[in-house]
C-alpha positions in Angstrom: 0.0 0.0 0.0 1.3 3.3 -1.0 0.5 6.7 1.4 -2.9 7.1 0.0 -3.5 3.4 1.2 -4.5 1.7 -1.7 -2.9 -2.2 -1.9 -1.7 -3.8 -4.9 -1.4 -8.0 -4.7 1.6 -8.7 -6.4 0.8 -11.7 -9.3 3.4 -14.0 -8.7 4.4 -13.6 -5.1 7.6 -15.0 -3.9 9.2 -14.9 -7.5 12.1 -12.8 -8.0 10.3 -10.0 -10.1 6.5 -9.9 -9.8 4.1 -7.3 -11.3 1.2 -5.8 -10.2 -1.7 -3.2 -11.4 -3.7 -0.6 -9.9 -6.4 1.8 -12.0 -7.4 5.2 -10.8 -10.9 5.1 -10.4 -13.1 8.1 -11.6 -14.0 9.2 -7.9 -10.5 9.2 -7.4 -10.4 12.1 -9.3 -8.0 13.8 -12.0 -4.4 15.0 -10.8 -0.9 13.8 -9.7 -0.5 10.2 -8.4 2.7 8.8 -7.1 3.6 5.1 -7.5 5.0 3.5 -3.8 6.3 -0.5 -3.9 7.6 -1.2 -0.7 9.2 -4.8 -0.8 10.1 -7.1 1.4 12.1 -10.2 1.1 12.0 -13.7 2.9 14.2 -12.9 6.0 12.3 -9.5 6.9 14.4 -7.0 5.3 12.5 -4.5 3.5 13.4 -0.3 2.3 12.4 1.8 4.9 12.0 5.4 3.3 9.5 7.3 1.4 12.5 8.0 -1.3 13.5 4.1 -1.3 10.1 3.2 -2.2 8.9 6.0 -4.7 8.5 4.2 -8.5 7.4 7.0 -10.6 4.1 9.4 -11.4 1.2 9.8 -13.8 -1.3 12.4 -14.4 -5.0 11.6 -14.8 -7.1 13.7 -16.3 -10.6 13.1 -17.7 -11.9 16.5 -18.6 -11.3 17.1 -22.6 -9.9 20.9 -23.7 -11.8 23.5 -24.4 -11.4 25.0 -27.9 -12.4 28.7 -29.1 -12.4 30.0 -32.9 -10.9 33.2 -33.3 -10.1 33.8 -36.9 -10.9 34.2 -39.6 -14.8 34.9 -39.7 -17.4 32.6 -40.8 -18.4 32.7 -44.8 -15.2 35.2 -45.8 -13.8 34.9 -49.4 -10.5 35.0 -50.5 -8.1 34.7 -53.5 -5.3 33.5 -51.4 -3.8 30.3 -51.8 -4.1 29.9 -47.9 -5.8 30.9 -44.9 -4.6 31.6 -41.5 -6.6 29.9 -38.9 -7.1 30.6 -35.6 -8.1 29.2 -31.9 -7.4 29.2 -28.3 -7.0 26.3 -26.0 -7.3 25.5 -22.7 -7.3 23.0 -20.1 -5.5 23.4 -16.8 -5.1 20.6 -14.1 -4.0 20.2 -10.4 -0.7 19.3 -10.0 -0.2 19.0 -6.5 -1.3 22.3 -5.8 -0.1 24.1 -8.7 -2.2 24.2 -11.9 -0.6 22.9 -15.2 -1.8 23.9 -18.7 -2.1 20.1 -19.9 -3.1 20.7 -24.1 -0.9 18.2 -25.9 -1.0 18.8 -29.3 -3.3 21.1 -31.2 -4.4 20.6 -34.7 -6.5 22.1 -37.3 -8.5 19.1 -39.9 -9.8 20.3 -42.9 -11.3 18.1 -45.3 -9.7 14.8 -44.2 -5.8 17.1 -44.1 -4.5 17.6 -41.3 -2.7 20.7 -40.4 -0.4 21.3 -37.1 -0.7 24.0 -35.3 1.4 26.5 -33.5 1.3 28.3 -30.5 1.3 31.9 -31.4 0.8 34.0 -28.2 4.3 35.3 -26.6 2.7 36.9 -24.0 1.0 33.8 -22.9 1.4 32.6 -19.2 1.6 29.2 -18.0 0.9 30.5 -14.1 -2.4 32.5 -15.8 -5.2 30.0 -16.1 -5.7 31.8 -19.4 -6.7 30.0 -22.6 -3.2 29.7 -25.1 -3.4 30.6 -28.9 -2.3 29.2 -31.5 -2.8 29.0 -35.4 -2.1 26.9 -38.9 -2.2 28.0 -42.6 -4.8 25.9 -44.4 -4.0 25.5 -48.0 -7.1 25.9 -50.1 -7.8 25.4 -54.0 -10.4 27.9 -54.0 -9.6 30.2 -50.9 -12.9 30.0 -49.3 -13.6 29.8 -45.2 -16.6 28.4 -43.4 -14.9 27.8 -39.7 -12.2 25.6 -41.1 -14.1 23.8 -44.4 -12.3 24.9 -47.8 -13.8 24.1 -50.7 
């Protein structure tokens, strides 16, 4: 059992190496959680610290971003070869009491294409809680926009 208490049973206990499996659980919640194993082996002895028995991390998180056109306005023409497309982003997390902006990877799909985006917002704050934003230029044959669908 690790601080938080929750056991794991070991699969093949006694063997040299044994493995074992855990899920976080939804009311568990979304956040930081630390991986413990504490072993022991046949004549008692067994590491005794915090630091001797930490594994590793993972986040958990369950709630999706939140995405927000910017640019460029619904139904606008143009004889460009491309168009600039923008969003914003967002989705924060608690870190062990510090919130983390936790977007991956943001990308713009047009027509079956995909096109990566990039952050474009120096000002931008990790410590704000604001949304980021970034953008992509969408090549078109005929440079015309409805919210990200060329023609």
């Amino acid at each position: 059992a690790g601080p938080s208490g929750r056991p794991s049973t070991l699969s093949t206990a006694g063997d040299t190496a044994s493995y074992w499996n855990a899920a976080p659980t939804p009311a568990d919640g979304d956040g930081l959680y630390r991986i413990y194993s504490r072993a022991t082996d046949q004549v008692g002895n067994n590491a005794s610290t915090a630091v001797e028995w930490y594994a590793g991390a993972f986040v958990a998180d369950s709630t999706a971003p939140t995405v927000a056109w910017v640019s460029p306005a619904s139904n606008i023409s143009s004889s460009a070869a491309a168009l600039e497309v923008v969003a914003t982003a967002s989705d924060y997390l608690d870190v062990g009491g510090t919130d983390i902006f936790n977007v991956g990877e943001i990308a713009f799909e047009v027509n079956g294409q995909r096109y990566p985006a990039t952050w474009d917002d120096p000002t931008w704050s990790a410590s704000s809680g604001d949304p980021r934003q970034f953008r992509a230029y969408v090549r078109c044959q005929r440079a015309r926009h409805h919210y990200g669908n060329c023609d």
